[in-house]
C-alpha positions in Angstrom: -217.7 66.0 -37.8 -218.4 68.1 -34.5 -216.0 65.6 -32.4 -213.1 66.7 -34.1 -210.0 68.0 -31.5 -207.0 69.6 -32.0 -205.4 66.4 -31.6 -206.8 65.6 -34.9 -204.1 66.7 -37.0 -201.9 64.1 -35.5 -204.6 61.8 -37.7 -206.5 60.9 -34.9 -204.4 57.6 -33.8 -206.7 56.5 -30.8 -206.2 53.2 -30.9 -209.0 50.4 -29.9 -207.5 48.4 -27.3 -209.5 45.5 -27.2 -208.6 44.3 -30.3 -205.3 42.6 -30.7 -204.0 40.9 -34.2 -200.9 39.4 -32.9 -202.3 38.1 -30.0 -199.4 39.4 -27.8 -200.4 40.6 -24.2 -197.9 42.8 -21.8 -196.9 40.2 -19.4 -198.2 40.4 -16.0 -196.5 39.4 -12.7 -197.0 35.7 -12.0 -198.2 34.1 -8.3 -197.8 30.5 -7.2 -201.6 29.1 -7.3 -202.7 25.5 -6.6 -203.6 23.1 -9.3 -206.9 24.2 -9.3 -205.6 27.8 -10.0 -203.2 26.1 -12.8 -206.1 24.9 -14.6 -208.2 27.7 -14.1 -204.8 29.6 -15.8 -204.6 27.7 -18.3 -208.2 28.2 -19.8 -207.2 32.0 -21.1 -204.3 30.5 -22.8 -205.6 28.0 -24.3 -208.5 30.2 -25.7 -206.2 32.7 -26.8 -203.9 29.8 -28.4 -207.1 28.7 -30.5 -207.9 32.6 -31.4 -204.1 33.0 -32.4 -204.5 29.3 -34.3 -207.9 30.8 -36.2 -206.3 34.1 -37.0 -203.0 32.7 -38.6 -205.3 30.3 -40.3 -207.6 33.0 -41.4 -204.4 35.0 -42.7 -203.1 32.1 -44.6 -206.7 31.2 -46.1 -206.5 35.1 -47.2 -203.3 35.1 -48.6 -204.1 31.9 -50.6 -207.0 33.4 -52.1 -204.9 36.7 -52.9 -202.8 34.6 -54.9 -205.6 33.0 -56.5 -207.0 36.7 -57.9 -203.7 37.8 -58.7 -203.0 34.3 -61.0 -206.5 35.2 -62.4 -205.9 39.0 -63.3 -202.9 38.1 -64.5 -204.9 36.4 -67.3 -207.1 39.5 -67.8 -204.5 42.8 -67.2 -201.5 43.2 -69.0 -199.3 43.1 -66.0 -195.9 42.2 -67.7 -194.0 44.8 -69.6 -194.6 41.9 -73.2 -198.1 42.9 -72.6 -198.0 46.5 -72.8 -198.1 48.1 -76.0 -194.8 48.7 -77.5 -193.8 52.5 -77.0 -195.3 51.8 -73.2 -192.7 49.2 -73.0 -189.8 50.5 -74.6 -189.6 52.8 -71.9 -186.2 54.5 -70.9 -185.1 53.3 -66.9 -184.9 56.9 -65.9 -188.3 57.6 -67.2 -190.7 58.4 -64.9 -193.5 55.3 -64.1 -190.8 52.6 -66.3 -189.7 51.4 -62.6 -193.2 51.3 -60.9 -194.6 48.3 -59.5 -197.6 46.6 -62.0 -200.9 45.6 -60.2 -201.3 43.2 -57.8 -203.4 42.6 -54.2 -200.9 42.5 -51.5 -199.4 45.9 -53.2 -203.0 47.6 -53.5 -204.1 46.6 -49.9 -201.1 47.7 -48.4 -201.2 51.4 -50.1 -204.7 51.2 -49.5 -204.0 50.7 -45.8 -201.1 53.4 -45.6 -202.9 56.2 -47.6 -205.8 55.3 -45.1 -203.8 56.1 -42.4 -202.5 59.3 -43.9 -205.5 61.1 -45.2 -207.2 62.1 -41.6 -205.7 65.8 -42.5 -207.9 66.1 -45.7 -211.2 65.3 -44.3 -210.1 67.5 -41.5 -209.5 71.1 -43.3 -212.6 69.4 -45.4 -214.8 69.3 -42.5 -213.1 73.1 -41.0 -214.0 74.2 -44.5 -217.6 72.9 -44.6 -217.7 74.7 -40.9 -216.6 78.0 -42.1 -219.1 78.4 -45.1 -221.9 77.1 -43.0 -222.4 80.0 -40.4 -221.6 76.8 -37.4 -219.1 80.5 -35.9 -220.1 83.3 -37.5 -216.6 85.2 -35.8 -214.9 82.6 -38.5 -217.1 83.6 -41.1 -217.0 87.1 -41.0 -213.4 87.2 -40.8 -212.7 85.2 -43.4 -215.2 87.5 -44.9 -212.9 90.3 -44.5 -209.7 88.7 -45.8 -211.6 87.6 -49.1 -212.8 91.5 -49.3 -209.2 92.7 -48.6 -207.7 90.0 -51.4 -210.4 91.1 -53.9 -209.9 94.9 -53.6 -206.1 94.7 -53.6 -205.2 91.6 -55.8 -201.2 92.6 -54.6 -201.6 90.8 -51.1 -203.0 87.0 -52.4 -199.2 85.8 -52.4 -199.5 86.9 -48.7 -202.0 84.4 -48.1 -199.4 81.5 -48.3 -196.7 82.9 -46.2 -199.5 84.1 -43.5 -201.3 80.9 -43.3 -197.3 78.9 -42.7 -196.7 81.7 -39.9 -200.1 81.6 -37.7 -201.2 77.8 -38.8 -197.7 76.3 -38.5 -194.9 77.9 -36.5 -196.7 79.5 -34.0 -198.7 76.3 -32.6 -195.6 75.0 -33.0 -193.6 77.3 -31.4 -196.3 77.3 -28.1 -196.2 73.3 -28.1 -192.4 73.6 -27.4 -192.7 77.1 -25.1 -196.4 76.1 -23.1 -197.6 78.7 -20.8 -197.4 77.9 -16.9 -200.3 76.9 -15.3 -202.0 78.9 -12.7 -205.6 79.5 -11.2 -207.5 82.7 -10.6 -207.2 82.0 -7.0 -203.1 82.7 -6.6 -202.4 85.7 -4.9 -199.4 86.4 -8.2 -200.4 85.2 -11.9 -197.0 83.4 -13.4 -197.0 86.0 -17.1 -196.0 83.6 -20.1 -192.5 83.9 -21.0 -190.0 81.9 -24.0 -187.1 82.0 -22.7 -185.1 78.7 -22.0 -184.6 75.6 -22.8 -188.5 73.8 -24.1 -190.7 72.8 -21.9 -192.7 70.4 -24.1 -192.4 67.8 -27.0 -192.4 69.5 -30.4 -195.4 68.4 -33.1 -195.4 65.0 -35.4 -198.0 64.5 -37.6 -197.8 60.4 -37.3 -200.8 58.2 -39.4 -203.4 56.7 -37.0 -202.7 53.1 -35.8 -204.7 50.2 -38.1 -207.5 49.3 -36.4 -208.3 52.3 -34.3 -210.9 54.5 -34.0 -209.3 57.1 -36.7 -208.6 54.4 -38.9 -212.1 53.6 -39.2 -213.3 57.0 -39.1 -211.2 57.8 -41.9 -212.7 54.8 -43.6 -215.7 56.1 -43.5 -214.7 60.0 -45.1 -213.5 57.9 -48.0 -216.1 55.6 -47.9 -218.0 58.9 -48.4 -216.0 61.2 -50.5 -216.4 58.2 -52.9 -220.0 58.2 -53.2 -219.9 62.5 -53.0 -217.9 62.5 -56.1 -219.9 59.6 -57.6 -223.1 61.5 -57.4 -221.4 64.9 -58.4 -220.1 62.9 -62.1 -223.2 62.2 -62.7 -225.0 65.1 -62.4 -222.7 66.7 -64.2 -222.6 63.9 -66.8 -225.6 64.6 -66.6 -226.4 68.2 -66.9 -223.2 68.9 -69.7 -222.9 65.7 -72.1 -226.4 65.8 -73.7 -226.2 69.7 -74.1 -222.1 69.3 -75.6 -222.2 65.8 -77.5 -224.7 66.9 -80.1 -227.1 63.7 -79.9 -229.6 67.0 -80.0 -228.3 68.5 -82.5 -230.3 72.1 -82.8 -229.8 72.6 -78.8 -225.6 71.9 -79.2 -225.7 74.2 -82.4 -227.4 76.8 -80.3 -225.5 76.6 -77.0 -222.2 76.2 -79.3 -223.2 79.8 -81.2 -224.1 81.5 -77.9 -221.1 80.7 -76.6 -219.5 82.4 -79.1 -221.0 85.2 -79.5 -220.1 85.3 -75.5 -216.2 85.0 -76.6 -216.1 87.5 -79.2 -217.7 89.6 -76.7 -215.5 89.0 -73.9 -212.5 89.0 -75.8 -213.8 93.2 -76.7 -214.7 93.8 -73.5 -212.8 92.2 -70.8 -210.3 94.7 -70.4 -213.2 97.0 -69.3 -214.8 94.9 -67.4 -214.8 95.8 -63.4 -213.1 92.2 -62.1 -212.5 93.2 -58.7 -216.1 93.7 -58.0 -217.2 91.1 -60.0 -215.4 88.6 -57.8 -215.9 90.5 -54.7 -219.7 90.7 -55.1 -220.0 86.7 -56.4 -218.1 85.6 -53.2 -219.8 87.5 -51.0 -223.1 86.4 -52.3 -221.7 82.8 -52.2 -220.5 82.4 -48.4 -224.0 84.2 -47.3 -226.5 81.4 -49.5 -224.2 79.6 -47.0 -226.1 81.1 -43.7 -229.2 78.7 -42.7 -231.8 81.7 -42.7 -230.8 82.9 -45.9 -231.5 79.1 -47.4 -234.7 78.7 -46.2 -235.7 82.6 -47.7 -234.1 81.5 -51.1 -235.7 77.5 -50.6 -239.1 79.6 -50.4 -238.4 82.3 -52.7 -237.4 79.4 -55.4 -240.3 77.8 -55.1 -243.0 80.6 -55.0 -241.6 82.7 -57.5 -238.7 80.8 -59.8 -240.2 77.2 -60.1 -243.4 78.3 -61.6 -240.9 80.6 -64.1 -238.8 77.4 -65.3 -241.2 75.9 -67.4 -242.1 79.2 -69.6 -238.3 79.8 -69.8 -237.4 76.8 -71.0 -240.0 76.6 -73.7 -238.9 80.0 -74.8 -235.4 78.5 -75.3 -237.1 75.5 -77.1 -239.1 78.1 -79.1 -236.0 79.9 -80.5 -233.8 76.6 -80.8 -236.6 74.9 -83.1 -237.2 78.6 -85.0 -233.5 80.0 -85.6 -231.4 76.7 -85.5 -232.1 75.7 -89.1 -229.4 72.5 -89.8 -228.3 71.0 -93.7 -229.5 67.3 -92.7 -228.3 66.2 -96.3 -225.7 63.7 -95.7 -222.1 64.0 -97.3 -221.8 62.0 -101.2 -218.8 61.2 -102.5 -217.5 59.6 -105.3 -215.6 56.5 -105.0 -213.3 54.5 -107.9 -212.8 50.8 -109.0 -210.5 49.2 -111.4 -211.3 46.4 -113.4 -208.1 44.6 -114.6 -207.7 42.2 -117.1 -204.8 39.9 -117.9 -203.5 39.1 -121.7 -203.5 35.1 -121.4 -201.2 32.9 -123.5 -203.6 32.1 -126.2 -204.0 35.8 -126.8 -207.6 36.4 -124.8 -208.2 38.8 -122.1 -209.3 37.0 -118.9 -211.2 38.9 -116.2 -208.9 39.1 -113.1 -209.9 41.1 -110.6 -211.4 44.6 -109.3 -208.6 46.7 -107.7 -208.3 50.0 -105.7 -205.2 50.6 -107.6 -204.7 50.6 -111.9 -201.9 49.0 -111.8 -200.5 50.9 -113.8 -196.9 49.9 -115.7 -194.8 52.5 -112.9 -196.7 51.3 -110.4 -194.5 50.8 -107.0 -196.0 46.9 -106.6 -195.7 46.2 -110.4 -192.0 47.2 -110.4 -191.6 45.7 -106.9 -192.5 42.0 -109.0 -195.6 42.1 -106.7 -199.1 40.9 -108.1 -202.1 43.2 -107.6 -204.2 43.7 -104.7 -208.3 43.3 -104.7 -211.6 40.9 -104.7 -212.5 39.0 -107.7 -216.1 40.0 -108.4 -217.8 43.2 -108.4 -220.2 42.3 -105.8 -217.5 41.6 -103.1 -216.4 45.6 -103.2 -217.7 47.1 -100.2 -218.0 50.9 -99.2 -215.6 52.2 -96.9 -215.6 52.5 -93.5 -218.9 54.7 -92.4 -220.6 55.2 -95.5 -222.9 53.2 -97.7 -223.8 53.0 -100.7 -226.0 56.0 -102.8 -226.6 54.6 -106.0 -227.4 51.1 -106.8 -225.1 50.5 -109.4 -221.6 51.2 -110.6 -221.1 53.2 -113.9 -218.5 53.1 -116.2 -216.0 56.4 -116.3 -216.2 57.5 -120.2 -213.3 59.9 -119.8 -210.6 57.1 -119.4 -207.9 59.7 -121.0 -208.7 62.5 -118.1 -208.2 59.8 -114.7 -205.3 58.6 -116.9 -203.5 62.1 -117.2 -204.8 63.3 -113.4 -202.4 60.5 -112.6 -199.6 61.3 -114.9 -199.7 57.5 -116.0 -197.4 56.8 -118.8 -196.8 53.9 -121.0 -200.2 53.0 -122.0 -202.8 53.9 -124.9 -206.0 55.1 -124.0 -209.3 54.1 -125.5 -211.5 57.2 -125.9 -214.5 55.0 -127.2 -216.3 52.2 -126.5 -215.3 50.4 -123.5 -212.5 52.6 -122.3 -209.4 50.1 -121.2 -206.2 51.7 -120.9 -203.8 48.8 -122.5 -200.2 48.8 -121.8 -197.7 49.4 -124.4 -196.0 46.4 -126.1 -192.6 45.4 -124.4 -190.5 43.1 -126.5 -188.7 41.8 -123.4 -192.1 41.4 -121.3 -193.9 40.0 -124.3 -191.2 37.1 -124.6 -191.7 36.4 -120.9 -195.4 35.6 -120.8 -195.4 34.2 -124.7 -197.8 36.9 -126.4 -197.3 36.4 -130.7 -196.4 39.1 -132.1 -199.5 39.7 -134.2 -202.2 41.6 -133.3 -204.3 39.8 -130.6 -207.4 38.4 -131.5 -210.4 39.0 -129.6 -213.6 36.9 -129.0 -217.3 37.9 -129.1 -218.6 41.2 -130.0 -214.9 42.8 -130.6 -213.9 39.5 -132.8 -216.5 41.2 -135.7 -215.0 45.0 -135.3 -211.7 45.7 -136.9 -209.0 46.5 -134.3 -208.7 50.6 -135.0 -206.0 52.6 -133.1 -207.1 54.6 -130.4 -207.7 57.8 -130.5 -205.2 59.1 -128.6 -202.2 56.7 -126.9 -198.7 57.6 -125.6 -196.5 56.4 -127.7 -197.1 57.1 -131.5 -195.0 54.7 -132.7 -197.0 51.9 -131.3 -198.4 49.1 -134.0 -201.2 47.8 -132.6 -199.7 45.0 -130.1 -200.4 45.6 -126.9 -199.0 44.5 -123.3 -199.8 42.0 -120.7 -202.4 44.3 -118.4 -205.5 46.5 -119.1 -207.9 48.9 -116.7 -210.7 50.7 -116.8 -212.0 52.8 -114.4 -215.7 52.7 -112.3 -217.5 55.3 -110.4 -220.0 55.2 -107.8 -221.8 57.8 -105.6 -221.4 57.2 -101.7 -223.0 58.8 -98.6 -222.1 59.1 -94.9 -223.9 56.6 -93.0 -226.0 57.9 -90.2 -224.6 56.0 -87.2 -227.4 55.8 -84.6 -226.6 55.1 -80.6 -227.3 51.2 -81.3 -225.4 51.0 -84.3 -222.3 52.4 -82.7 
């Protein structure tokens, strides 16, 4: 970074001039020569004819190949607006980013090869920067020293900054490109005094990008080439040093940093308007800038390792120490109670068949009942899963005795309830429904165990003038006790 020039901030277009894409030469003046001469002419053109031959070739073999990639990333990225989800592609023409180009080669090497060209004024102030916090002039240092003390102490002059910087950075190198002083030695008997006045004497500043292929161009290359693997390395670390404290994989360290932190904002939040923040910031950039000298580093580099290293290890196991004693965490997973309803369907020979296992009752005001749709659900009990990230905490499902509570939590009407035995809910009778599936119009008889009770009335029902025929659908309700599921790094 030392061979930096003022020229710099033109972005350093040197150009190589040995290297030549087109193959175009300025044409030089042209002599008679003998045949031998003509031959020995002819040599360079003919071996910059082949060079010009293998370089078009070399571009075409290039270009081919670009339009191979593209062809395949097309099959990969979502480069047409059909691709792209739907409120990405339904985007208004005068929004911004609806008329910007999608992804392809010759698009990304050419911005590629103009940003290249245009960043030389980054790594510039970047290395000037680097320069100033180093000690390389300690005249710089100092000075800037000053300003930052003067900003600090009198927060009123930072918008100065801005406008200061534009005069003294800007105009004025400006201003003495197009006014240049005369030139004159020490020896002259009478010293020519600088003076503006009339017309400009010199061309005024450009800031044009460096040629491709020159010596900037690659130089800025490499910055990049650079910067790239600087910011790499600093994501990691801090990757590094934050996520495993923040994410909670431990979670007595994330509890602990998380209260501290706290405590830190109720604190502040009391006490900030008390707080001396002139001198805060004064004394932390001060102490910042002079860690930057190199005699100060190699007291601290020393200091760290006589005195702090040996520290580290007794501090953090202090931490550890009150992290493992006053972090206490509930590592009881969270149960919940999950439902099931098992429907039944009045056949036409009067039995109830087993139909399925539904999330919903199904219930005679149910929105798919009255939309003429059947229910939804899995045919046997072994088929109902858990839901999404939890699993099972009990191995088997039990059957809800207090049919008439879920019944009225859900302000079902037009069923009867059963408040013993097995607990269906049976829909009330309808004439006009009963006629559609052909139920009789006795009471339905029942096979098995319920064929040697007499059918009694529930209990309690919802209509009281119901006779004991009953309609097409009953439910009953079953419960079962679910926990979170722990989800481990290889499980997710």
């Amino acid at each position: 970074m030392d061979d930096y020039s003022p020229d710099v901030f033109v972005n350093r277009d040197d150009p190589i001039p040995t290297i030549v894409l087109d193959g175009s030469s300025p044409p030089g003046p042209r002599t008679p020569s003998t045949s031998g001469d003509r031959s020995d002419s002819e040599t360079p053109s003919r071996r910059r004819k082949g060079l010009r031959g293998h370089l078009s070739a070399f571009k075409e073999k290039t270009k081919i190949q670009d339009q191979l990639v593209e062809k395949l990333l097309s099959q990969v990225v979502p480069l047409d607006d059909t691709q792209l989800p739907q409120d990405e592609a339904s985007q208004e023409p005068n929004t911004p980013g609806a008329d910007r180009p999608n992804f392809n080669l010759p698009t990304m090497s050419n911005n590629f090869r103009r940003f290249n060209a245009r960043i030389g004024v980054i790594f510039v102030f970047q290395a000037r920067v680097v320069r100033l916090l180093s000690w390389r002039r300690p005249t710089h240092t100092i000075s800037f020293l000053a300003i930052f003390t003067f900003v600090c102490l009198d927060p009123y002059l930072l918008p100065i900054l801005p406008l200061t910087a534009l005069l003294i950075c800007v105009l004025v190198p400006s201003f003495v490109a197009r006014y240049p002083a005369a030139e004159f030695s020490l020896s002259s008997e009478q010293a020519i005094g600088y003076s503006p006045h009339g017309p400009p004497l010199g061309p005024a500043i450009t800031v044009k990008p460096v040629k491709e292929l020159s010596r900037d161009f690659f130089r800025n290359m490499r910055d990049l080439q650079n910067s790239m693997e600087d910011f790499s390395q600093l994501h990691d670390n801090i990757i590094r040093l934050v996520v495993p404290r923040t994410n909670f994989s431990d979670e007595a360290l994330s509890s602990a940093l998380f209260v501290s932190l706290f405590i830190v904002c109720v604190f502040m939040s009391i006490a900030s308007n008390i707080l001396p923040w002139r001198l805060i910031f004064l004394s932390i950039g001060w102490v910042v800038i002079c860690t930057g000298h190199p005699t100060i580093q190699r007291q601290l580099q020393a200091a760290h390792e006589k005195h702090i290293h040996p520290q580290e290890e007794k501090a953090r196991g202090w931490i550890e120490q009150w992290v493992e004693r006053d972090v206490i965490l509930d590592n009881a997973p969270e149960v919940r109670e999950v439902e099931i309803f098992e429907l039944q369907r009045l056949s036409n020979e009067g039995e109830w068949e087993p139909w399925l296992f539904s999330a919903a009752p199904y219930d005679p005001l149910s929105p798919r009942r009255i939309a003429g749709d059947r229910p939804v659900g899995t045919r046997f009990f072994e088929d109902v899963l858990p839901p999404k990230g939890w699993e099972w905490s009990e191995k088997k499902w039990a059957l809800d005795l207090w049919s008439r509570e879920w019944v009225e939590e859900r302000i079902i009407t037009g069923v009867e309830v059963e408040t013993e035995g097995e607990r269906w809910v049976y829909d009330i009778y309808d004439e006009q429904e009963g006629e559609k599936v052909g139920v009789i119009e006795q009471p339905t008889p029942v096979k098995g165990k319920e064929k040697a009770k007499t059918p009694q009335k529930p209990s309690w029902e919802e209509g009281e003038d119901s006779d004991g025929r009953r309609g097409e659908w009953r439910r009953r309700r079953w419960v079962r006790l679910v926990k979170r599921k722990n989800l481990t790094e290889t499980s997710i």
